[in-house]
ZANU-82438 format. One line per 10 residues: their letters; for each residue x, y negated, z of N, C-alpha, C, O. Coordinates in steps of 0.05 Angstrom, whole numbers. Example, Ala and Ser with C-alpha at 12.3 -4.5 7.8 and 13.67 -1.06 7.14 Angstrom:
2
AS) 264 114 156 246 90 156 264 66 156 285 66 169 ~ 257 45 142 273 21 143 258 -1 157 268 -23 161;
% end
This chain:
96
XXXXXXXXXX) 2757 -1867 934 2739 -1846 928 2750 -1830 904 2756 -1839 882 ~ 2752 -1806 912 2764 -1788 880 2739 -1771 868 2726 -1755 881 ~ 2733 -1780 835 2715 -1772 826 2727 -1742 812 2748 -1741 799 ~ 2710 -1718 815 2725 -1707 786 2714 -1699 771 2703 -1678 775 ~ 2710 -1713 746 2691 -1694 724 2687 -1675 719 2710 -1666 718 ~ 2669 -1651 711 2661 -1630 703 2649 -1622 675 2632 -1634 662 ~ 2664 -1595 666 2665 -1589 649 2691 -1613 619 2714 -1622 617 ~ 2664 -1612 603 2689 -1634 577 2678 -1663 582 2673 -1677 563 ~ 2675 -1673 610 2670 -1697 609 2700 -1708 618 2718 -1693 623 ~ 2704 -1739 619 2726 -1754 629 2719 -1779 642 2701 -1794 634;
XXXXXXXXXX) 2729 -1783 658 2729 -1808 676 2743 -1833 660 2764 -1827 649 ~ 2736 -1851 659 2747 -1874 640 2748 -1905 647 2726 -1917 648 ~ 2774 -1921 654 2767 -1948 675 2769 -1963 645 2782 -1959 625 ~ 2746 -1983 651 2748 -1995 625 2776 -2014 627 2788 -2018 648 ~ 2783 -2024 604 2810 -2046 601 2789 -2065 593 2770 -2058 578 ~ 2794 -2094 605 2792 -2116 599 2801 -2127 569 2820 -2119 556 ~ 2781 -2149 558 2793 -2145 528 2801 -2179 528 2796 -2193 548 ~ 2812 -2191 505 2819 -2211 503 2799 -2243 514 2776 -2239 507 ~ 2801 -2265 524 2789 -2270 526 2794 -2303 515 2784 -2325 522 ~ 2816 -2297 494 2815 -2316 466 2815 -2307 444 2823 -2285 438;
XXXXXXXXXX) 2807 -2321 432 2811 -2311 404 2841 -2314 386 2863 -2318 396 ~ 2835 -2312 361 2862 -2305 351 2870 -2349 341 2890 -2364 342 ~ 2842 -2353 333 2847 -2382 333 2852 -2407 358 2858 -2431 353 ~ 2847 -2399 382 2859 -2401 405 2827 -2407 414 2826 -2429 425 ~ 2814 -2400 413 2785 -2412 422 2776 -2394 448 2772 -2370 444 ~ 2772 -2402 471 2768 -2384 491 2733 -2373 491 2712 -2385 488 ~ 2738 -2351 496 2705 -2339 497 2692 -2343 523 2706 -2341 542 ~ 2669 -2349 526 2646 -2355 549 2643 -2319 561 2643 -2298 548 ~ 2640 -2323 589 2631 -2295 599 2600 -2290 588 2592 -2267 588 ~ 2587 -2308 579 2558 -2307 567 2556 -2290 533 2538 -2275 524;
XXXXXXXXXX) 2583 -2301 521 2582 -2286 494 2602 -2263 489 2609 -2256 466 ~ 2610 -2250 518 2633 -2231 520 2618 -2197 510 2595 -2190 517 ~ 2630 -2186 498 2618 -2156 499 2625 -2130 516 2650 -2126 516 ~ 2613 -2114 526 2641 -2103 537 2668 -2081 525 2672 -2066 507 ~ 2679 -2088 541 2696 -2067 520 2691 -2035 525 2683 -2019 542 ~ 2702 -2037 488 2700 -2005 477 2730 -1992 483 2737 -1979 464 ~ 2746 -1993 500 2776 -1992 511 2776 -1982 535 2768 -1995 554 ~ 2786 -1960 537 2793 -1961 577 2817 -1940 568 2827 -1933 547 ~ 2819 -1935 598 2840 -1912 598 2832 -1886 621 2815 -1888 638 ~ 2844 -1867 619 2831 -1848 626 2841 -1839 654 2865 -1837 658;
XXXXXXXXXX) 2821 -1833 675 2838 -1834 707 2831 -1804 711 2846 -1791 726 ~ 2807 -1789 698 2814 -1760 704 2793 -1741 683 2772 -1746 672 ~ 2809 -1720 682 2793 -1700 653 2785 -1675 674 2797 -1672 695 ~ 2765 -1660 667 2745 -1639 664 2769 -1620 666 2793 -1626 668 ~ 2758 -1598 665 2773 -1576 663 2763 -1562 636 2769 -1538 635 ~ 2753 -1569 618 2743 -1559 592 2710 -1550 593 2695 -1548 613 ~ 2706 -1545 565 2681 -1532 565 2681 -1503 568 2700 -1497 582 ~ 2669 -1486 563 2670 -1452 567 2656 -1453 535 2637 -1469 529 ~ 2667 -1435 516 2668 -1418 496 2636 -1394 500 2627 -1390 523 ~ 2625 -1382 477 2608 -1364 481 2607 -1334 504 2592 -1321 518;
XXXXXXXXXX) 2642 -1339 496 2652 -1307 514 2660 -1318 544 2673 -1302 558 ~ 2655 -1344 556 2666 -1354 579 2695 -1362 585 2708 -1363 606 ~ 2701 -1367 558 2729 -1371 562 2736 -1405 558 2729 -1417 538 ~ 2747 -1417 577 2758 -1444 579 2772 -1456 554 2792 -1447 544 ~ 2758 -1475 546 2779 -1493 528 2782 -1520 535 2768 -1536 547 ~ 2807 -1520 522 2822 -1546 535 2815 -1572 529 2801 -1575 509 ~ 2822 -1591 543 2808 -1618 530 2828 -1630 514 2850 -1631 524 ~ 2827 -1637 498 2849 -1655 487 2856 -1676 492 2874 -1683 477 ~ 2848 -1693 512 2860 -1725 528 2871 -1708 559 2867 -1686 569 ~ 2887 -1734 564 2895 -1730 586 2894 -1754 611 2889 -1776 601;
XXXXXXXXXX) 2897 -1756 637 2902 -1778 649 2928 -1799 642 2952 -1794 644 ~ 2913 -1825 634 2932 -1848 628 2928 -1841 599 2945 -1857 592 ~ 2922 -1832 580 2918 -1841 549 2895 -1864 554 2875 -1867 569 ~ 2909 -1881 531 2884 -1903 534 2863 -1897 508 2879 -1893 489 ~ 2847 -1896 502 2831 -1885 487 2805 -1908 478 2797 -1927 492 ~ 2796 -1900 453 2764 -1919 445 2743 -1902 442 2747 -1878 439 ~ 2723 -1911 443 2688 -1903 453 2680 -1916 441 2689 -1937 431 ~ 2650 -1899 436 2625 -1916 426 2613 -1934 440 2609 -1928 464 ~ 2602 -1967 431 2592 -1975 445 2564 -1967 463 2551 -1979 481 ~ 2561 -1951 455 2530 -1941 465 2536 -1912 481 2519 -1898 493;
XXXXXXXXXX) 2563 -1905 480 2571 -1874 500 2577 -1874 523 2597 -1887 529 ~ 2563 -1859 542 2571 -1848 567 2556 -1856 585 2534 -1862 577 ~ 2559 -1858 608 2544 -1870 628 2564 -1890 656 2578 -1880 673 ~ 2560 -1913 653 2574 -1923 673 2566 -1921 700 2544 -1915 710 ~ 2584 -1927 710 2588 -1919 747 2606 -1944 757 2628 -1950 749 ~ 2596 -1953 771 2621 -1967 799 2638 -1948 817 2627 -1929 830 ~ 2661 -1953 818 2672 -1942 841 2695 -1965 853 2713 -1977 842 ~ 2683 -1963 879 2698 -1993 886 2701 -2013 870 2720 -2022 858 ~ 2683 -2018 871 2672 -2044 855 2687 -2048 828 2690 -2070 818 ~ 2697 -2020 814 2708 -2028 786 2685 -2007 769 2670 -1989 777;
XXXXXXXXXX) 2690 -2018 747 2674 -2012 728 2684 -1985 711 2707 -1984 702 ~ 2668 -1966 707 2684 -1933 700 2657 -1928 679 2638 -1943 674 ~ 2662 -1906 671 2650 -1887 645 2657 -1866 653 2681 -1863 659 ~ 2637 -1844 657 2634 -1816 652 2621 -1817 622 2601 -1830 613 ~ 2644 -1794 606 2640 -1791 587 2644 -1761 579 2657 -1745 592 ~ 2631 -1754 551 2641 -1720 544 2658 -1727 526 2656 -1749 515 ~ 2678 -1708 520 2700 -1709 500 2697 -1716 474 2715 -1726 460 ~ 2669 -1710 465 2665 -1718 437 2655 -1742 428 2653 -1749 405 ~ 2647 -1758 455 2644 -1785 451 2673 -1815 452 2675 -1839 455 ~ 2690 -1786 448 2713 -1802 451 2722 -1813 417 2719 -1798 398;
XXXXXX) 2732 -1842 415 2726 -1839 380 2751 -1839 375 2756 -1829 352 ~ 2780 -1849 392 2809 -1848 376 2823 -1844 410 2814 -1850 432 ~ 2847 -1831 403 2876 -1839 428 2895 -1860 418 2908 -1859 398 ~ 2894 -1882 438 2904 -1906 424 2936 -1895 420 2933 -1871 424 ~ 2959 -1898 415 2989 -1892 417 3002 -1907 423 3013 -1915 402 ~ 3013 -1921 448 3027 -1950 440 3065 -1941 432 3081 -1959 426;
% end
């Protein structure tokens, strides 16, 4: 299924986050959070300006990026787990 966002929103598959810790202690799916991590599978075509003029989004497909825990709205698509989000709920572009 191809979704495509509209306007300054973005499509976002979450990434899976660690599921030990740094002291080797494995975490329970009961005390897991989800992650604030995905990466980005498709961008908007911008918002429109006062005069109707397009601006650009600043992410692109495949930057992996962080979010608020409380931003966007999730969706399934084929049975994976996604975020529609707007651009300003975006909080960093990771760089690897």
């Amino acid at each position: 299924m191809k979704v495509r966002p509209l306007n300054d929103r973005v499509l976002v598959k979450r990434v899976a986050e660690e599921e030990k810790t740094q002291g080797g202690l494995y975490i329970p799916d009961s005390a897991k959070e989800k992650p604030a991590r995905g990466i980005i599978v498709s961008v908007g075509a911008g918002r429109r300006d006062d005069d109707g003029n397009r601006i650009a989004v600043d992410v692109k497909a495949g930057d992996q990026v962080l979010f608020g825990k409380y931003a966007g709205t999730e969706i399934k698509l084929e049975d994976v787990e996604h975020m529609i989000l707007k651009e300003d709920e975006i909080l960093a572009v990771i760089d690897s």
